[in-house]
C-alpha positions in Angstrom: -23.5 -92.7 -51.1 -27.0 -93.4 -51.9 -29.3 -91.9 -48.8 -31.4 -94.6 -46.7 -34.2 -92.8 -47.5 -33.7 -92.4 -51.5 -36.3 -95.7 -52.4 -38.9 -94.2 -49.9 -38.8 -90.7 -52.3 -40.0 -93.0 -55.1 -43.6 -93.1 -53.3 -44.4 -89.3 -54.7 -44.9 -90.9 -57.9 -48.3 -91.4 -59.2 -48.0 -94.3 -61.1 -49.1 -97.7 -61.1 -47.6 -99.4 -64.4 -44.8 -101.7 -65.2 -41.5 -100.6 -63.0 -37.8 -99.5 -64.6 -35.0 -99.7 -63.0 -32.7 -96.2 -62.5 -28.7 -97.2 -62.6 -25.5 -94.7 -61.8 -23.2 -93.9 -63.8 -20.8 -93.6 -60.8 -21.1 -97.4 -61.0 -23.4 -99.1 -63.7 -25.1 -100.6 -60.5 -29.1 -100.2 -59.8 -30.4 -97.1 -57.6 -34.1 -97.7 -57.4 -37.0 -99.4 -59.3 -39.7 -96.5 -60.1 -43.2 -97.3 -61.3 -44.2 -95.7 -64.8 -47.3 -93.8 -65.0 -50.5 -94.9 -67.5 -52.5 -92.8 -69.0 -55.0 -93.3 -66.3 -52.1 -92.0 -64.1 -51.2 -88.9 -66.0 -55.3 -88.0 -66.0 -55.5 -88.6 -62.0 -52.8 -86.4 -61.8 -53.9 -83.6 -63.8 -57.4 -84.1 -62.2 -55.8 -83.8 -58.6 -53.6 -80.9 -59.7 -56.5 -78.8 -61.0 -58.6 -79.0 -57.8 -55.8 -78.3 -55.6 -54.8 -75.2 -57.9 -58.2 -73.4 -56.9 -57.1 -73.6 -53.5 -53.6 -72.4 -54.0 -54.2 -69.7 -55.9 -56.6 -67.9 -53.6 -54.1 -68.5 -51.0 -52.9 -65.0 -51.8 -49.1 -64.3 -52.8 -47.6 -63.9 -49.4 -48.6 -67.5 -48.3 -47.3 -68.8 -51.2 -43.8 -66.7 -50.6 -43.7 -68.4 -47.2 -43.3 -71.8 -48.4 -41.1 -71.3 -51.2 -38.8 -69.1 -47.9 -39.4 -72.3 -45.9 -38.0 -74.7 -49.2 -35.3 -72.4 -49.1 -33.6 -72.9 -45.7 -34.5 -76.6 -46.2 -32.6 -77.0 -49.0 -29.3 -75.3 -47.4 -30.2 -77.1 -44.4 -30.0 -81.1 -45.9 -27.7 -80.2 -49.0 -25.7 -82.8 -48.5 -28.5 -85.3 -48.8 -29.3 -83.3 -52.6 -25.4 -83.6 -53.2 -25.2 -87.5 -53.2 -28.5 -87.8 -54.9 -27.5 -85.6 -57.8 -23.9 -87.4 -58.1 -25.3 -91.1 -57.4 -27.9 -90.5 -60.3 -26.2 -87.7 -62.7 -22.6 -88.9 -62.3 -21.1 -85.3 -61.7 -18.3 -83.9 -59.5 -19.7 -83.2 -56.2 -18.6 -79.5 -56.8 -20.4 -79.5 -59.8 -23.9 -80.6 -58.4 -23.5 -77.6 -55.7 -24.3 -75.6 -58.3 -27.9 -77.3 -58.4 -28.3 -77.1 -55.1 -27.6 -73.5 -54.7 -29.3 -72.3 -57.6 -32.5 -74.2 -56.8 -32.5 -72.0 -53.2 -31.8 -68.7 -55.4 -34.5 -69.4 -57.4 -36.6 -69.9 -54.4 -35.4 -66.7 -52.5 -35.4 -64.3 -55.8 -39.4 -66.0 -56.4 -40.5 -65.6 -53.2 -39.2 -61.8 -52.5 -40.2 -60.3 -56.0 -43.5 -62.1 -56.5 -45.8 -59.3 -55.1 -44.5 -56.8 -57.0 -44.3 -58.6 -60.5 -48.2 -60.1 -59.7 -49.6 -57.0 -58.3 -52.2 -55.0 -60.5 -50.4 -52.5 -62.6 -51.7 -49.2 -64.1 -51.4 -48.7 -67.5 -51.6 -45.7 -69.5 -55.1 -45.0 -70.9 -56.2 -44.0 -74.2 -57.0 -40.5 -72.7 -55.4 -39.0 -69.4 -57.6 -39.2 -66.5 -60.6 -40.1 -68.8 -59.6 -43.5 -69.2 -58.4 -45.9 -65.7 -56.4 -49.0 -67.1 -55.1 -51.7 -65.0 -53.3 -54.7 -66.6 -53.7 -57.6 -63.8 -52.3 -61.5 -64.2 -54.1 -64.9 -63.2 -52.3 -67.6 -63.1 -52.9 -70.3 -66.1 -53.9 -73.7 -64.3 -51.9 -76.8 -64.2 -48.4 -76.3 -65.9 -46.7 -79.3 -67.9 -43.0 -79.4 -67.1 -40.8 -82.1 -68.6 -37.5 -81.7 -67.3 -34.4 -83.8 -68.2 -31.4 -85.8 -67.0 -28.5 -83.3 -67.2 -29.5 -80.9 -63.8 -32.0 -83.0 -62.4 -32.8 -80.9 -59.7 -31.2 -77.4 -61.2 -33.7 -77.6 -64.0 -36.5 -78.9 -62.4 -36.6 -76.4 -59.5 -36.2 -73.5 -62.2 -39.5 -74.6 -63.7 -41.5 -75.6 -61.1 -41.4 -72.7 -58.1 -42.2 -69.8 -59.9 -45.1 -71.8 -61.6 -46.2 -72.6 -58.3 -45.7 -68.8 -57.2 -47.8 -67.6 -59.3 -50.5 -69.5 -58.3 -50.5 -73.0 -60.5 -50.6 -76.2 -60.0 -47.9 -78.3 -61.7 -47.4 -81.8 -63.4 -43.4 -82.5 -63.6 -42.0 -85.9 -65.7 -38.5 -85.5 -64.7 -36.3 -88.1 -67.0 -36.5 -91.5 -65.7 -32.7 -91.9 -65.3 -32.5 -88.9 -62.6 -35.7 -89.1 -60.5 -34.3 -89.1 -57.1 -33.4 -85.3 -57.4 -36.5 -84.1 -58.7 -38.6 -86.1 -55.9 -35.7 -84.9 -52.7 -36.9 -81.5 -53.6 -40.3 -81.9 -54.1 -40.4 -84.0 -50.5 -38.4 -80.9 -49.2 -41.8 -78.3 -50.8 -44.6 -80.6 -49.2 -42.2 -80.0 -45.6 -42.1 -76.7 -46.4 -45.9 -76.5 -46.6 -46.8 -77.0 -49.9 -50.4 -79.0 -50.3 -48.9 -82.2 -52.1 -51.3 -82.5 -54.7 -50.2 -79.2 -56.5 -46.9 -81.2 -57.7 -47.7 -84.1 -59.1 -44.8 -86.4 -60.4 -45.3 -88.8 -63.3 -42.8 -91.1 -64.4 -42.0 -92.9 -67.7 -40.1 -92.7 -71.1 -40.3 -89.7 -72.8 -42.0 -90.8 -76.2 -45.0 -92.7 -73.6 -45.4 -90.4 -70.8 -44.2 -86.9 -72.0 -47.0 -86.3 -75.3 -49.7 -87.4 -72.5 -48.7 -84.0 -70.3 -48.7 -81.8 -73.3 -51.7 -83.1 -74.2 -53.6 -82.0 -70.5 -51.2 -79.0 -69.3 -52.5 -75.4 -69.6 -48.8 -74.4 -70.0 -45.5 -77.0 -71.0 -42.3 -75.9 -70.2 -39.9 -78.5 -72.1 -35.9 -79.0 -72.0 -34.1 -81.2 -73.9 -33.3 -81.4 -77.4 -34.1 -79.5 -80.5 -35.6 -82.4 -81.9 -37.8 -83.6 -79.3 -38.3 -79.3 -78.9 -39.9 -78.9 -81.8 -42.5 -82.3 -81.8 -43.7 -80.3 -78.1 -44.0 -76.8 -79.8 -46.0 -78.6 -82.5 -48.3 -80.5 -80.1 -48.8 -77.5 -77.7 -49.7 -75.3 -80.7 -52.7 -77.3 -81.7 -54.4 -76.8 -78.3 -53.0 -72.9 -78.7 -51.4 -73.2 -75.4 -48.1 -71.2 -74.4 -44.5 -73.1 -74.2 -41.4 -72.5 -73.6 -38.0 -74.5 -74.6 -34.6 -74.4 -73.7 -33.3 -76.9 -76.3 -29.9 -77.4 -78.2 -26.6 -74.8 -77.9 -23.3 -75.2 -79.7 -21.9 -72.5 -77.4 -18.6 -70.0 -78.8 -16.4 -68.4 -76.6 -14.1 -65.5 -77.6 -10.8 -64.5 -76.6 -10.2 -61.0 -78.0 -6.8 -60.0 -78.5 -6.7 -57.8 -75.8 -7.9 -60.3 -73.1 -5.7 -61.8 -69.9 -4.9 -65.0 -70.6 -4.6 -66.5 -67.4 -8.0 -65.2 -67.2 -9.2 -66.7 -70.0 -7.7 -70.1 -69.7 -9.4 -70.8 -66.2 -12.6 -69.2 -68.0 -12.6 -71.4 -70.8 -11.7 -74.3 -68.5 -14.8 -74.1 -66.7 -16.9 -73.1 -69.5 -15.9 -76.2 -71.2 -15.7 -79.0 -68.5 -18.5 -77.7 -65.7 -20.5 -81.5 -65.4 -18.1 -82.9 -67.7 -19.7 -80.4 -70.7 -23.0 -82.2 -70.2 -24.6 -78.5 -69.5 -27.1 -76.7 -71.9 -24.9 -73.7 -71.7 -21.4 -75.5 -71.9 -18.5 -73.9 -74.5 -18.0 -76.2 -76.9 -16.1 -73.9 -79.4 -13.2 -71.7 -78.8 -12.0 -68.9 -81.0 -8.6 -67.1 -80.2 -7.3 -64.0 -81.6 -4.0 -64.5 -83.7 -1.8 -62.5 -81.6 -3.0 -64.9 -78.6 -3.8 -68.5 -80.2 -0.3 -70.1 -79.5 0.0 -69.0 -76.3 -3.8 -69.4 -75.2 -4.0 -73.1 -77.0 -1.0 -74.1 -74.8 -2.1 -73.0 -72.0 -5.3 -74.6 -72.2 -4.1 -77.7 -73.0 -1.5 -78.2 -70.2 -4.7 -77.0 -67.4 -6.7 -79.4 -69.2 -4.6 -82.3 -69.0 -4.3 -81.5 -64.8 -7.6 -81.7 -64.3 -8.2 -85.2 -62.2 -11.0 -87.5 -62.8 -12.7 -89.3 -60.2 -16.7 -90.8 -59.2 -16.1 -90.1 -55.0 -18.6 -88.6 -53.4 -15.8 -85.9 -52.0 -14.5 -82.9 -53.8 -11.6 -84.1 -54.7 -12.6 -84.4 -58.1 -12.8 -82.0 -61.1 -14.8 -84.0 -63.4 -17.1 -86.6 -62.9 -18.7 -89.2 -65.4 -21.0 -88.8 -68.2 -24.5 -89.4 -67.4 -24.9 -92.8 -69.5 -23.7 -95.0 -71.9 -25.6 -93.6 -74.7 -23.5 -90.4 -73.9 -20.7 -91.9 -73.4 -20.8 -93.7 -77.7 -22.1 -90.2 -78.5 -19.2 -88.1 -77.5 -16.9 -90.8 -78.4 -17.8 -91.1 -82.3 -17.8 -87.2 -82.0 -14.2 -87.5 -81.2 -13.6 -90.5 -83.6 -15.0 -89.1 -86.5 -13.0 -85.9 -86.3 -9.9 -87.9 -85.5 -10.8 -89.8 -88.8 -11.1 -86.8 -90.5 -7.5 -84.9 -89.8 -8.8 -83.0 -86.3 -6.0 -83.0 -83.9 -6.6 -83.8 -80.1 -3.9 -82.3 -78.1 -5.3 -84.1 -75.3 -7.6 -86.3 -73.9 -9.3 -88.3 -76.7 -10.3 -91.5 -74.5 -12.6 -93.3 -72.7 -11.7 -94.0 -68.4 -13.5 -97.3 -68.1 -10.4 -97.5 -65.2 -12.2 -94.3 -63.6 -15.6 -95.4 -64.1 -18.2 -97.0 -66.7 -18.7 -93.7 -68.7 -16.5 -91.5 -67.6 -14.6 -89.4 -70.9 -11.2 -87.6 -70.5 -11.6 -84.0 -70.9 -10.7 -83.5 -74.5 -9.1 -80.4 -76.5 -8.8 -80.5 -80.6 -7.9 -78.6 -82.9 -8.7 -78.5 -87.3 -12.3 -79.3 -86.9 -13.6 -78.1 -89.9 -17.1 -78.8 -91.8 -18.1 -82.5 -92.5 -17.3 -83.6 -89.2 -20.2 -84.5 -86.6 -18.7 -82.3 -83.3 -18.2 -79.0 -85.9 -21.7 -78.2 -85.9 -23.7 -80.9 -83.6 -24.1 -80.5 -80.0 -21.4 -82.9 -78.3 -22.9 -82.5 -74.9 -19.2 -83.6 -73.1 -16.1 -82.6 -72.2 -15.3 -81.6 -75.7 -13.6 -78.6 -76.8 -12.3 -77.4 -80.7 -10.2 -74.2 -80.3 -9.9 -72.0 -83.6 -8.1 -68.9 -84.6 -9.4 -65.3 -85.9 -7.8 -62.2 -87.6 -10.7 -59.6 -86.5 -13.5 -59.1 -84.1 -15.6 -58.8 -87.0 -14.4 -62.6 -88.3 -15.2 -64.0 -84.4 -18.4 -62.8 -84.4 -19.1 -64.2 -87.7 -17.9 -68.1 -86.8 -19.3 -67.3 -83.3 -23.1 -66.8 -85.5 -21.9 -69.9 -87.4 -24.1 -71.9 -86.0 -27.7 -72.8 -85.8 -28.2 -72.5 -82.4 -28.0 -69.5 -80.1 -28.2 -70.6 -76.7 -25.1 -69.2 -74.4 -22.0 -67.5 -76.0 -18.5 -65.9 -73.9 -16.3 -63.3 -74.8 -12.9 -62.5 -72.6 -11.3 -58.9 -73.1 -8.9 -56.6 -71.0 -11.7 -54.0 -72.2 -15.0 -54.6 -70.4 -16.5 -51.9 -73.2 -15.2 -53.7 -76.0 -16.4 -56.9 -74.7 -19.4 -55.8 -74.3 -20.0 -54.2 -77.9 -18.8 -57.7 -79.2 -21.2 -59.4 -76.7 -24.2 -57.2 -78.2 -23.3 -58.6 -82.0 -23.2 -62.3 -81.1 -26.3 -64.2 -81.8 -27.7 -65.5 -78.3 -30.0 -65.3 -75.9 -27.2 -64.5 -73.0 -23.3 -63.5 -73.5 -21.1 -63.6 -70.7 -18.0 -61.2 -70.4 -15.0 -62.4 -69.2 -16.9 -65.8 -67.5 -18.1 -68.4 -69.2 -21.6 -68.9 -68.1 -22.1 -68.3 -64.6 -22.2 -64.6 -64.9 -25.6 -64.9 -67.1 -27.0 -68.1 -64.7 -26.6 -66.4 -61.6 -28.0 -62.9 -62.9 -31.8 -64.6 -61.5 -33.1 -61.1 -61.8 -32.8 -61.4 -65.8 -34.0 -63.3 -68.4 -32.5 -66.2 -69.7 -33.4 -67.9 -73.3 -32.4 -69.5 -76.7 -32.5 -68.0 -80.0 -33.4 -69.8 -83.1 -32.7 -73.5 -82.7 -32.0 -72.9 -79.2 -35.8 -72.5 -77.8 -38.4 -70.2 -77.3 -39.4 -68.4 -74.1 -36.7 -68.3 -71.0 -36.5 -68.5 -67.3 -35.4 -66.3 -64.9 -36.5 -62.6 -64.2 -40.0 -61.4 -64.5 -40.5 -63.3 -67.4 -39.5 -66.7 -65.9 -42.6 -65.5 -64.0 -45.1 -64.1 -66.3 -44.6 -66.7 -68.6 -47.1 -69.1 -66.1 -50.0 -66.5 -66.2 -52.3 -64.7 -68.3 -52.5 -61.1 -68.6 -56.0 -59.5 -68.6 -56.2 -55.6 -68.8 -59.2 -53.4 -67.7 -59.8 -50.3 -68.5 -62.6 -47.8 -67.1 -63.5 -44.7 -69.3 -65.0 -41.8 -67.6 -66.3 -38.3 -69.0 -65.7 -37.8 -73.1 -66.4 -41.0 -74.9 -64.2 -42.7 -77.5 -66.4 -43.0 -80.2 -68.9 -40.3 -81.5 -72.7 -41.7 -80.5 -74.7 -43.7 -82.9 -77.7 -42.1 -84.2 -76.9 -38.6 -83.8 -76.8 -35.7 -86.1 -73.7 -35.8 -88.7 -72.8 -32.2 -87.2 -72.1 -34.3 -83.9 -69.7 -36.7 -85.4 -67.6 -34.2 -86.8 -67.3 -32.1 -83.9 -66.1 -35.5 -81.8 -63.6 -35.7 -84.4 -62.3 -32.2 -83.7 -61.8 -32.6 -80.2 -60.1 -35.7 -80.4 -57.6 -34.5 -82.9 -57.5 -31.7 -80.1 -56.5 -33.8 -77.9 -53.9 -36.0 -79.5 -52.0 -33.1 -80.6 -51.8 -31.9 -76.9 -50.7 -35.1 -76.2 -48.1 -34.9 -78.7 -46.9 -31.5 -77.1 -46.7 -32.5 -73.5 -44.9 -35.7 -74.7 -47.6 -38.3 -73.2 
């Protein structure tokens, strides 16, 4: 399933240190040897980037907008080359990693399209109507730091990278050494498109080596991962004072109000829960059910859980596919163990499929997971699900808040009102209604962000775009001055006064 031409992607990377070795999960088996990146390397790069930027970013916004048009169609055009790249190295369903492939061309499309407008000088109000001519205009910041990780390889790299480069940067991107391939496919695809390969430059390495060497150069870091690792970049970025953003940790609730269709909300939280085998930033890993519904909902869930079918083809005949790695793998498993230990309940699921594949995990649904145990308030990042019970909307938004982290939340209701009013209390940076979290993901023309432990900044929207530039605002006064002259006659001063107090209370009465 591996493409022919997979080992000649691994050229893109500047690097000229000791190689690793990249494996599948599929199969445990080798994919490609990749070179890591020195120091030396990572300055080469930069260095590289930041003349090629200059160039870029006097292109002018259309010329960008025609490569990232031209990435688009590529993209649509060879998915099926992406799809066996993302499955060979990430270990997901095939009709999981279409998701990557199709929302790396949206992002493309939605970047290319709205650019001009979101870049374009803007007028401003000025401190005085018609005296004063402000203009707010944005430059892009210079060579952006993106670290991208293993869990969408190409999903999360692409949503990074191409609206950096559309507004005008240059961009040096250490995707996680375990899922290379995807990150370099679609960087290949860019330089066909037309983009000058030297404003993406690809390092390679382990995080702890390679990743503190790009904070250390980038004008800008975008970083996703996990809290922990979040926090050491927002520390290093902040002693240079430059801007990042993080999408870290989630420990993401769903809600089924009372009111809600179960049938609905079972194929809701089935997807929610399992999409890449719950290895998603945005995943549910918590389920609360109204009283009225819990019985009912719970054995629902369970039985459609326990059809879903396992498998590490490269077809679609699968519903889940394998857990990126071993380390994941002894993660979620003690996750389940411990609660088991504890008096949690798994209704089904529970075990390892070393029969399927190396790290493959059934899908998993407990119930009495209560504090003390690791998977009540850590991030499992697998197919992993507690289901609990409320008594009021006010109780489920309260165990929903519960948490730490505030990346992704759900509520289901036969009331789209309701579930929007309960949405609006719940502690995250996007809320789905009545879906579980591609409502939010697909919504490109908003913004998408943690709250508290969950990050800082978000992608998507105009501010997936602003985010790589820096504003500068000008402003031309004409006629009466805003400040009485120095060196004049007291008299002078106070008359100034007067006619500015003149003219903020007509401002005040014409509501400017």
């Amino acid at each position: 399933m591996l493409p022919a031409t997979a080992s000649s992607l691994v050229a893109q990377v500047r690097g000229t240190g000791p190689t690793f070795t990249a494996t599948s999960p599929l199969t445990g088996e080798r994919t490609v040897d990749v070179p890591s990146s020195t120091p030396a390397d990572v300055d080469d790069a930069f260095a590289a980037a930041r003349t090629a930027q200059r160039s870029w970013a006097a292109l002018g916004v259309s010329r960008r907008a025609a490569v990232l048009l031209r990435l688009h169609d590529l993209v649509l055009d060879r998915q099926a080359e992406g799809l066996d790249l993302i499955q060979v190295e990430a270990g997901k369903a095939r009709r999981h990693a279409v998701e990557e492939v199709l929302d790396t061309a949206i992002n493309a499309r939605y970047y290319a399209r709205t650019a001009a407008k979101l870049l374009r000088p803007r007028r401003r109000t000025g401190a005085l109507p018609v005296l004063t001519r402000t203009v707010e205009l944005r430059f892009p910041v210079g060579v952006v730091g993106v670290v991208s990780p293993w869990n969408y390889p190409l999903s999360l790299a692409a949503s990074e990278v191409l609206p950096a480069l559309m507004a005008g940067n240059a961009v040096v991107h250490r995707p996680d050494p375990a899922t290379m391939l995807s990150a370099l496919w679609v960087r290949a695809l860019a330089v066909e498109a037309g983009l000058p390969p030297a404003l993406w430059q690809i390092v390679a390495g382990e995080g702890a080596a390679v990743g503190p060497l790009v904070v250390d150069r980038a004008d800008q870091v975008c970083f996703t991962g996990s809290t922990r690792v979040g926090r050491e970049v927002a520390a290093q970025a902040a002693r240079r004072l430059v801007p990042a953003s993080l999408e870290l940790g989630g420990k993401n609730p769903l809600l089924v109000l009372d009111d809600a269709d179960l049938d609905r909300a079972v194929e809701g939280a089935i997807r929610a829960c399992f999409a890449s085998a719950g290895q998603l930033c945005i995943s549910i890993e918590r389920v609360y059910v109204a009283d009225r519904l819990h019985d009912e909902f719970l054995r629902r869930f369970v039985a459609r859980t326990a059809t879903l079918r396992l498998g590490v083809t490269g077809d679609f005949g699968a519903d889940l596919g394998s857990l990126a790695s071993a380390r994941q793998l002894d993660t979620v498993t003690a996750h389940v163990a411990d609660a088991v230990a504890r008096g949690a309940v798994v209704h089904t699921g529970g075990r390892p499929r070393p029969d399927v594949g190396p790290y493959v995990f059934e899908p998993t649904v407990l119930t009495g997971v209560v504090p003390g145990m690791r998977m009540y308030a850590e991030e499992t990042f697998g197919p992993v699900v507690a289901v609990y019970r409320f008594a009021t909307d006010d109780e489920a938004v309260a165990l929903a808040n519960d948490t730490a982290y505030g990346l992704n939340a759900s509520v289901f209701s036969g009331s789209g009102a309701r579930g929007e009013a309960v949405a609006a209390r719940i502690d995250a940076g996007s809320v789905n209604v009545n879906d579980g979290y591609s409502a939010v993901w697909g919504s490109i023309d908003a913004p998408m962000g943690g709250w508290k432990d969950s990050g800082l900044g978000g992608r998507h929207g105009a501010e997936g775009l602003h985010r790589f530039t820096r504003v500068k605002t000008v402003a031309r006064q004409r006629g009466l001055g805003l400040a009485p002259a120095y060196h004049r006659p007291g008299e002078e001063s106070a008359a100034w006064t007067r006619r500015m107090t003149a003219a903020l209370r007509l401002l005040r009465r014409t509501g400017r």
